[in-house]
MDAnalysis code that builds the backbone (N, CA, C; Angstrom):
import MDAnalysis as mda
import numpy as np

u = mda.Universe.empty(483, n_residues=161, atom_resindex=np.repeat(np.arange(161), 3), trajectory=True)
u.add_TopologyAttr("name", ["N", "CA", "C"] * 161)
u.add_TopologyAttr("resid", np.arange(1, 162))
u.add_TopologyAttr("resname", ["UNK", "UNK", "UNK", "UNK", "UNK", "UNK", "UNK", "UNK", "UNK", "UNK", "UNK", "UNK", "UNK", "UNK", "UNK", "UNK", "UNK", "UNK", "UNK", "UNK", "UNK", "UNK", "UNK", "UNK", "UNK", "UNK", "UNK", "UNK", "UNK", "UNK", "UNK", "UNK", "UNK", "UNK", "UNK", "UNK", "UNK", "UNK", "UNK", "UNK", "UNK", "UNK", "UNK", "UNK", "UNK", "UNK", "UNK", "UNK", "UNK", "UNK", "UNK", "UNK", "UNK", "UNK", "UNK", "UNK", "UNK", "UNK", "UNK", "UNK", "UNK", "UNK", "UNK", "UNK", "UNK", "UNK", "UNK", "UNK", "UNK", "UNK", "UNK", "UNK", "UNK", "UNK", "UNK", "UNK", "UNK", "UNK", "UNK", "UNK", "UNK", "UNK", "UNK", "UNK", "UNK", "UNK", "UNK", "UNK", "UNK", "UNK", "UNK", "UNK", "UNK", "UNK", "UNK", "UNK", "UNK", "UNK", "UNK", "UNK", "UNK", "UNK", "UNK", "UNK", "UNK", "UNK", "UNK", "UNK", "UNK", "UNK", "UNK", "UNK", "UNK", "UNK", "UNK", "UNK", "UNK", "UNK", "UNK", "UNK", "UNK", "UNK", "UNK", "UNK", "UNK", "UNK", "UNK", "UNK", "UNK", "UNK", "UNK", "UNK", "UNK", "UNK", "UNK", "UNK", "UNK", "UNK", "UNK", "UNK", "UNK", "UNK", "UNK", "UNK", "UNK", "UNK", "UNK", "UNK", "UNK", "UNK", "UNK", "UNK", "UNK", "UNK", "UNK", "UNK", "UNK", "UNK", "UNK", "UNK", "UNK"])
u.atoms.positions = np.array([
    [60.723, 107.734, 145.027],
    [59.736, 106.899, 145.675],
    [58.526, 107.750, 146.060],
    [57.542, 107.083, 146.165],
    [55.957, 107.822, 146.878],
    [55.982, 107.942, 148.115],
    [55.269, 108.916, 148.688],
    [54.828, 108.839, 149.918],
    [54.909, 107.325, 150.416],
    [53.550, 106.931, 149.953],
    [52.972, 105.681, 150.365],
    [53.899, 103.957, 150.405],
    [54.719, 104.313, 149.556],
    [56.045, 103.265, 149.131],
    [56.709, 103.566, 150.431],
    [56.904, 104.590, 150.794],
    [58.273, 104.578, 151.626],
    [57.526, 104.264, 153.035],
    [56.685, 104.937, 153.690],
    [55.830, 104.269, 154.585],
    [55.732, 102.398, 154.934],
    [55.146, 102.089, 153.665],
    [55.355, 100.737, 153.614],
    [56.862, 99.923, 154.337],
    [57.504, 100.376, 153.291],
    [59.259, 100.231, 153.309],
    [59.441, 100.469, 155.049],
    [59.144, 101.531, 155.650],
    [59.440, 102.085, 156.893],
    [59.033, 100.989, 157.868],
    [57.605, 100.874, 157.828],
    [56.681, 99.697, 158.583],
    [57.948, 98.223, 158.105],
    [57.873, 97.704, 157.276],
    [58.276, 96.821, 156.712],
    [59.818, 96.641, 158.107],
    [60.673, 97.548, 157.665],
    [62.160, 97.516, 158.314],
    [61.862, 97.706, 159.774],
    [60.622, 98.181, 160.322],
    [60.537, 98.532, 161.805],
    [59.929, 96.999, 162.551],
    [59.285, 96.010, 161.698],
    [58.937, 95.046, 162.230],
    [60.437, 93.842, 161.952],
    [60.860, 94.149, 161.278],
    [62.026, 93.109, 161.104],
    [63.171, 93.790, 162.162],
    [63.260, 95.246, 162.662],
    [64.103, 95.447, 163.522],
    [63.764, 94.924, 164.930],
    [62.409, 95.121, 165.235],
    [61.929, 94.598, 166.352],
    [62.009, 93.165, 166.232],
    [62.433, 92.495, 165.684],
    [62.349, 91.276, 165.681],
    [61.781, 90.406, 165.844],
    [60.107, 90.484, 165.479],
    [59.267, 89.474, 165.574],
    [58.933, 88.193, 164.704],
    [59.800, 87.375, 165.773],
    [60.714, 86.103, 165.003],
    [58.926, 85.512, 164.552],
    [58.034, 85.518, 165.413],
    [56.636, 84.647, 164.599],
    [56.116, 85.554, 162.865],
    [56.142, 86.778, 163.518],
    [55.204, 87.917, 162.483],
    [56.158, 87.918, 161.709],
    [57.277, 87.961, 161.554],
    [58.349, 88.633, 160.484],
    [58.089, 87.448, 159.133],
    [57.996, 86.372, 159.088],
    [57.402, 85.388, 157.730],
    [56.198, 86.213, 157.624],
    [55.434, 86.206, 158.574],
    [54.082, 86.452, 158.260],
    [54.502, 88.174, 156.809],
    [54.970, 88.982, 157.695],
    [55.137, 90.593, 157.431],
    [55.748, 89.882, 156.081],
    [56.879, 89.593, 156.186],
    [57.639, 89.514, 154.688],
    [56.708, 88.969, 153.784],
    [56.099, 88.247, 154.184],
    [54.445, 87.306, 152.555],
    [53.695, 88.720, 152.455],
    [53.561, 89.451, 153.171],
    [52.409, 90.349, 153.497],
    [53.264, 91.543, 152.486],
    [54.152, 92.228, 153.016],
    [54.528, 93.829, 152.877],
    [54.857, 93.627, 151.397],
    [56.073, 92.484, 151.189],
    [57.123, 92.732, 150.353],
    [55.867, 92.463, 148.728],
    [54.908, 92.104, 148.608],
    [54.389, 92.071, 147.716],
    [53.665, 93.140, 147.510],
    [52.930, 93.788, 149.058],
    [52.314, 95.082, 148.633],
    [52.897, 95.951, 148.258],
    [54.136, 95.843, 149.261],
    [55.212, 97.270, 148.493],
    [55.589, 96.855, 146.837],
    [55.840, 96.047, 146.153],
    [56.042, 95.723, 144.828],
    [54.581, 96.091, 144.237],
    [53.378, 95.424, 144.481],
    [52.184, 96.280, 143.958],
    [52.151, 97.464, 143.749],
    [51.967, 98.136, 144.961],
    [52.129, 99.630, 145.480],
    [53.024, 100.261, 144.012],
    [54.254, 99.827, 143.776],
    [55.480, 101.161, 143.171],
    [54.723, 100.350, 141.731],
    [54.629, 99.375, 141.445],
    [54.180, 98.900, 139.999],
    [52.794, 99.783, 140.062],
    [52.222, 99.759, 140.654],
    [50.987, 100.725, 140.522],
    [51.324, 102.162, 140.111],
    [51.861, 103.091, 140.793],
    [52.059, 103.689, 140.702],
    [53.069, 104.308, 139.050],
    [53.826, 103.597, 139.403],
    [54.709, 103.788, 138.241],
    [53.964, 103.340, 137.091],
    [52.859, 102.582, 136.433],
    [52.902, 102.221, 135.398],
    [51.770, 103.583, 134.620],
    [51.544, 104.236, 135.523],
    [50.364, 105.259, 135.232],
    [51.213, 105.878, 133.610],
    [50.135, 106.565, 133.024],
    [50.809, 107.454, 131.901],
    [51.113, 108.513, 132.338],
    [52.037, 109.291, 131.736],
    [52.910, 110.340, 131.701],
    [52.151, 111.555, 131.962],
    [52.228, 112.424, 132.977],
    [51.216, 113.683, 132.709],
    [51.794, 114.343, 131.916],
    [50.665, 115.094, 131.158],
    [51.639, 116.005, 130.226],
    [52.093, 117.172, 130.817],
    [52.530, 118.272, 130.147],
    [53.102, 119.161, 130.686],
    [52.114, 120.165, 130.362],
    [52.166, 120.891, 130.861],
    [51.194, 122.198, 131.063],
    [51.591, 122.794, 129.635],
    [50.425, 123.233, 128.785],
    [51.022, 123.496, 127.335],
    [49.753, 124.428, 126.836],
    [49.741, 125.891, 126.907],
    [48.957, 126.427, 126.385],
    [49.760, 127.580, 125.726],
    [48.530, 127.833, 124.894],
    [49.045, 128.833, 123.546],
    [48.973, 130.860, 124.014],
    [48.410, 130.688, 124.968],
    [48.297, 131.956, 125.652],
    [49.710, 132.415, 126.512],
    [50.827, 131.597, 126.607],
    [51.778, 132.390, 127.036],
    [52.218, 133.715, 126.262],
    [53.254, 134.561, 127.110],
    [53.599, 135.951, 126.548],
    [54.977, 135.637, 127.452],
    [55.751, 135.522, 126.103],
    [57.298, 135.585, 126.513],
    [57.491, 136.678, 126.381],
    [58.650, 137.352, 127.595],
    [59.090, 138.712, 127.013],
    [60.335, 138.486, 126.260],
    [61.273, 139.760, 125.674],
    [62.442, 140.181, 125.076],
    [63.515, 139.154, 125.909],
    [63.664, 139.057, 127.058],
    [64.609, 138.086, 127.784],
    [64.802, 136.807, 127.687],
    [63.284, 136.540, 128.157],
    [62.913, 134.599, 127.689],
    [63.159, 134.126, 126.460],
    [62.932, 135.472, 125.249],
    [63.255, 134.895, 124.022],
    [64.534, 134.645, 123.782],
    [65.191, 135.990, 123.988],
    [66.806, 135.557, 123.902],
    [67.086, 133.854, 124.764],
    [66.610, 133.939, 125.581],
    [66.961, 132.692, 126.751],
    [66.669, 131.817, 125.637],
    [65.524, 131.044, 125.264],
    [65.255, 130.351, 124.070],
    [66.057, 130.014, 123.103],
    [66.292, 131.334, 122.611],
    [67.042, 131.373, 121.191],
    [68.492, 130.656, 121.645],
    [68.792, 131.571, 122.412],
    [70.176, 130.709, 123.070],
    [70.296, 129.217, 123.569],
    [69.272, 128.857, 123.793],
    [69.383, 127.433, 124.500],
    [69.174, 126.501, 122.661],
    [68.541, 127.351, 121.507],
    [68.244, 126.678, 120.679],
    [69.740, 126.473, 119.988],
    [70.274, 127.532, 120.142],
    [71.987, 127.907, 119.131],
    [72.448, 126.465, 120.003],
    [72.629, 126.557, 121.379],
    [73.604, 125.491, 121.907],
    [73.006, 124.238, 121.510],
    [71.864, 124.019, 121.559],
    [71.184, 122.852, 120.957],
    [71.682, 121.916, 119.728],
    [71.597, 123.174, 118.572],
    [72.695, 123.204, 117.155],
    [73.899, 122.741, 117.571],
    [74.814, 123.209, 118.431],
    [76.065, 123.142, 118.349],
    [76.198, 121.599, 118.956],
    [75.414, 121.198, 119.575],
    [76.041, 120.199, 120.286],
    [75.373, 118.609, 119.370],
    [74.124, 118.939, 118.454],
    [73.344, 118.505, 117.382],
    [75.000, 118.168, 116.033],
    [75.647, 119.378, 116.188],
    [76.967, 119.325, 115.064],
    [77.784, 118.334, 115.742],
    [78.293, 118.627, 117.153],
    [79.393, 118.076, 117.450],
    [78.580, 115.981, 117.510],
    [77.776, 115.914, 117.886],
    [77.202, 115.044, 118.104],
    [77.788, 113.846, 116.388],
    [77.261, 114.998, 115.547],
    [77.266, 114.628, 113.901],
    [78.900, 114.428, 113.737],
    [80.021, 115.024, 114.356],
    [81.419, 114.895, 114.267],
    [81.797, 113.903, 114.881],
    [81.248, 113.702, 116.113],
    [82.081, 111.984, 116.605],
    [80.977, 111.201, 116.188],
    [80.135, 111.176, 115.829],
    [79.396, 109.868, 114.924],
    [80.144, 109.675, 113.477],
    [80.815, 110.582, 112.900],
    [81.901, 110.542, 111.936],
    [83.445, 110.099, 112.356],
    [83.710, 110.666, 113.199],
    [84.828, 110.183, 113.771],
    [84.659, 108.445, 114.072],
    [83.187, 108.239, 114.793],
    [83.595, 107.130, 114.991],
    [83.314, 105.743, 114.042],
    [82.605, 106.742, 112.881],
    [82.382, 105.668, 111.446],
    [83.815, 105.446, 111.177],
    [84.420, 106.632, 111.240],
    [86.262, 105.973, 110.715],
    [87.157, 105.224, 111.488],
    [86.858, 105.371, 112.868],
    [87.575, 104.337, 113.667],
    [87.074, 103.179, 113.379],
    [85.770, 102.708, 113.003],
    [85.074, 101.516, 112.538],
    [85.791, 100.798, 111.381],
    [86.056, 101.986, 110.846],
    [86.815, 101.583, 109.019],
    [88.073, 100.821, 109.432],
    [88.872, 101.823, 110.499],
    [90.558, 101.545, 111.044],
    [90.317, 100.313, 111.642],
    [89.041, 99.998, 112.399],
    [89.309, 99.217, 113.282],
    [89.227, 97.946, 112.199],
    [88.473, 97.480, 111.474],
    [88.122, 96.318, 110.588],
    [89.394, 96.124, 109.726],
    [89.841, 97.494, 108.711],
    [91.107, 97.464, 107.940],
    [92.405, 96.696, 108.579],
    [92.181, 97.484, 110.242],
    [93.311, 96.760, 110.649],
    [93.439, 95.250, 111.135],
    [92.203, 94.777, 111.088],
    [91.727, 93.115, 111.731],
    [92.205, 91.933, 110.496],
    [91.365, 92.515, 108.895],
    [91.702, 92.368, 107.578],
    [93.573, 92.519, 107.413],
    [94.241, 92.974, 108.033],
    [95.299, 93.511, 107.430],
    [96.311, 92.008, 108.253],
    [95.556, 92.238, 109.635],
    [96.521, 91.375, 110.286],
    [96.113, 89.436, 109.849],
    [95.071, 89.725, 109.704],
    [94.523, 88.200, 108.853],
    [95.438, 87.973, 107.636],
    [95.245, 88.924, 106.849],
    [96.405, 89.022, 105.972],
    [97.903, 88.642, 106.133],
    [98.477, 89.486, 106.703],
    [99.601, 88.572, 107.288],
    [99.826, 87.376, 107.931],
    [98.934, 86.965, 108.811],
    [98.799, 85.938, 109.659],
    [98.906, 84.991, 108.281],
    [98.139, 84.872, 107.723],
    [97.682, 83.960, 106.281],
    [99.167, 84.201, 105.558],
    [99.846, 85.143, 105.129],
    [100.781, 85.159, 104.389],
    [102.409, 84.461, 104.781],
    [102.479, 84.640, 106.017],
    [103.173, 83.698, 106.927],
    [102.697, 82.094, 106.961],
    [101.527, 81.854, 107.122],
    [101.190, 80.391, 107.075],
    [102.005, 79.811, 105.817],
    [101.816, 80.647, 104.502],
    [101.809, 79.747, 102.994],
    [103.452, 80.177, 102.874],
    [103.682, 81.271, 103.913],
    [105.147, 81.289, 103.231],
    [105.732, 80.209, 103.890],
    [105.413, 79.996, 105.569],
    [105.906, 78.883, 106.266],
    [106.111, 77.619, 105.463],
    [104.717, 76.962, 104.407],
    [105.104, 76.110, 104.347],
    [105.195, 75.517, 103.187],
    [105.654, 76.960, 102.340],
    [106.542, 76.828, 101.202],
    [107.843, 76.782, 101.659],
    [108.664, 76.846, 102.625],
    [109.696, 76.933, 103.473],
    [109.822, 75.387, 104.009],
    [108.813, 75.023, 104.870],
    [108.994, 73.686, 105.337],
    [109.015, 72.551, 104.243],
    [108.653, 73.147, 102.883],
    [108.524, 71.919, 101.883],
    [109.903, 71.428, 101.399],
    [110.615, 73.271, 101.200],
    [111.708, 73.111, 100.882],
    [112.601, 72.446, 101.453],
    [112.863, 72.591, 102.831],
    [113.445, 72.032, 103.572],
    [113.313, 70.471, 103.868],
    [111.893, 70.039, 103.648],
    [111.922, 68.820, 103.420],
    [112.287, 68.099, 102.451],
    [112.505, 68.846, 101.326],
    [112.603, 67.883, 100.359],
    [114.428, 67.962, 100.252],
    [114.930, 68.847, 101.234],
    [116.373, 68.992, 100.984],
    [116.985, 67.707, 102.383],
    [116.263, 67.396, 103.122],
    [116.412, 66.599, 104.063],
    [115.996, 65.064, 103.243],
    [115.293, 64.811, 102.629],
    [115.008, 63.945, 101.694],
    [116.077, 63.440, 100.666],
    [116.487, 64.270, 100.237],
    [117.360, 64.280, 99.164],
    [118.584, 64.115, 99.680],
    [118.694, 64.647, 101.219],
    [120.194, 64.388, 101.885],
    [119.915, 62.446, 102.339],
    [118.646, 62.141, 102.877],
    [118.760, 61.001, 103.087],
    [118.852, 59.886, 101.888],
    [118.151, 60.123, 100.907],
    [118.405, 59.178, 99.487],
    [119.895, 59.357, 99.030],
    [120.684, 60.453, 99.281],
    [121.799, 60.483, 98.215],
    [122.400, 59.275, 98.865],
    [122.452, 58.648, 99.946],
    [123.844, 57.306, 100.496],
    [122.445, 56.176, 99.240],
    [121.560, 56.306, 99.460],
    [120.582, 55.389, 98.546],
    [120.720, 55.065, 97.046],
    [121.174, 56.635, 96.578],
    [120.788, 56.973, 95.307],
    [122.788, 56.487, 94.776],
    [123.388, 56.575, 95.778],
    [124.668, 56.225, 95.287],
    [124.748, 54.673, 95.363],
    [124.212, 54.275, 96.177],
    [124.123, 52.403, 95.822],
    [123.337, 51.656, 95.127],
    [122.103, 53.050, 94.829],
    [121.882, 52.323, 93.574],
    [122.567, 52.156, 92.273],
    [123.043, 53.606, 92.214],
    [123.353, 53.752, 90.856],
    [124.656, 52.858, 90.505],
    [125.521, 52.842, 91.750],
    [126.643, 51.336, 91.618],
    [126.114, 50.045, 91.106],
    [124.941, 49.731, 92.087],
    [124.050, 48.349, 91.910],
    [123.998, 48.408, 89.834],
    [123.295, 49.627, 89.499],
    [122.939, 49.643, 87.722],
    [124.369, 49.290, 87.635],
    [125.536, 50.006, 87.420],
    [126.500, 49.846, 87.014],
    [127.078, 48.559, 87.614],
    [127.357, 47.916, 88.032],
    [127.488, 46.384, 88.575],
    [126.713, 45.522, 87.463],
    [125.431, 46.109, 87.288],
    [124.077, 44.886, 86.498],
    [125.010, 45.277, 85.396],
    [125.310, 46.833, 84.643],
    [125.520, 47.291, 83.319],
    [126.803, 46.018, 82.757],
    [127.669, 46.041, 83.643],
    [128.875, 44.985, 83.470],
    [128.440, 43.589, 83.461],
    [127.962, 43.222, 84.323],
    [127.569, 41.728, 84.183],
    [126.473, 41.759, 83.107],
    [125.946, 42.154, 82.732],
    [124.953, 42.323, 80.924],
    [125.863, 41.957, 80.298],
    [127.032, 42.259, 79.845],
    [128.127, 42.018, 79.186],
    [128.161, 40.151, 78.905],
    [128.286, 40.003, 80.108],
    [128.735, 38.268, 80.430],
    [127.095, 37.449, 79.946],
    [126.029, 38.047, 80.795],
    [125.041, 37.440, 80.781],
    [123.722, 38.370, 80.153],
    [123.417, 37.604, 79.040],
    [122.450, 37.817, 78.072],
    [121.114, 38.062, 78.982],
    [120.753, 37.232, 80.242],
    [119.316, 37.458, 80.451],
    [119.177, 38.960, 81.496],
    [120.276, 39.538, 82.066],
    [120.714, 40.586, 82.881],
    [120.484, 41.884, 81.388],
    [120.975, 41.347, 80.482],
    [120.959, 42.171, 79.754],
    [119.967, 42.475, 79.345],
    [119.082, 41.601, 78.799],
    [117.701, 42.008, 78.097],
    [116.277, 42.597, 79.398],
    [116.781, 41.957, 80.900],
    [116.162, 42.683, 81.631],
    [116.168, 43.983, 81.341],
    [117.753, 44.412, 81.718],
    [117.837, 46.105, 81.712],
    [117.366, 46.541, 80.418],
    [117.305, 46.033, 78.802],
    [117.231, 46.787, 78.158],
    [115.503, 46.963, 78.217],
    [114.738, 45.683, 79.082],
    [113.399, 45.601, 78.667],
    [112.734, 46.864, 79.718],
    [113.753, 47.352, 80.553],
    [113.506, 48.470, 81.446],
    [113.956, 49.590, 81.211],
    [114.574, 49.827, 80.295],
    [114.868, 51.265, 79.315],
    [116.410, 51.460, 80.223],
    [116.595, 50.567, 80.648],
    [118.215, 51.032, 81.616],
    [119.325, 50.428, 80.325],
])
């Protein structure tokens, strides 16, 4: 914060401690916008630069200091490059393994209900067989009376029975 910000801020909290139940609306319309002016002012300024001339004279020490701060620079520039690799492959693991379980999830569905078909059609087939046995009596009943009666007969034969 600035000088001048915190001042504000200070004034600001010393009239709301005193409690001046009339001024304190008044103070709060008043401060709380200047103090927001105030730090937006301040803060939006450009960047000073840094003091940057070509006339320095490093000695033998500062350079090493340099050089060294440049090596760790590298090293941590590498390691930086190793978990951005590391974490391209957890990316790979992580998707392979999302794909893998979709996969199964899906392979269970179609096996399920190649399973439930079966089963239905064996529950089907258990309920027609009391069906499929009175019919096939019923044909054989018609097959005999064809015998006696000509128009029984030419039904079934006109039905391939």
């Amino acid at each position: 914060m600035v000088m001048g910000e915190i001042i504000l801020w200070a004034v600001f909290f010393w009239i709301l401690k005193k409690g001046l139940i009339i001024m304190k609306k008044i103070y709060i319309l008043i401060f709380v916008p200047l103090i927001m002016i105030f730090s937006f002012s301040v803060y939006a300024g450009e960047p000073v630069p840094a003091n940057q001339s070509g006339d320095i004279v490093l000695t033998p020490a500062d350079q090493m200091i340099l050089q060294a701060i440049e090596k760790m620079g590298d090293k941590i520039d590498s390691r930086i490059d190793q978990i951005n690799g590391r974490i391209d492959n957890l990316w790979v693991a992580m998707i392979s393994g999302f794909i893998g379980v979709m996969g199964i999830i899906t392979a269970i569905v179609f096996w399920d209900r190649k399973t439930f078909v079966q089963k239905t059609k064996k529950e089907v087939m258990l309920e027609m067989g009391d069906d499929k046995r009175k019919l096939d009596a019923m044909f054989e009943a018609f097959s005999k009376m064809s015998h006696r009666f000509s128009e029984i007969k030419d039904a079934m034969n006109s039905h391939g029975f």
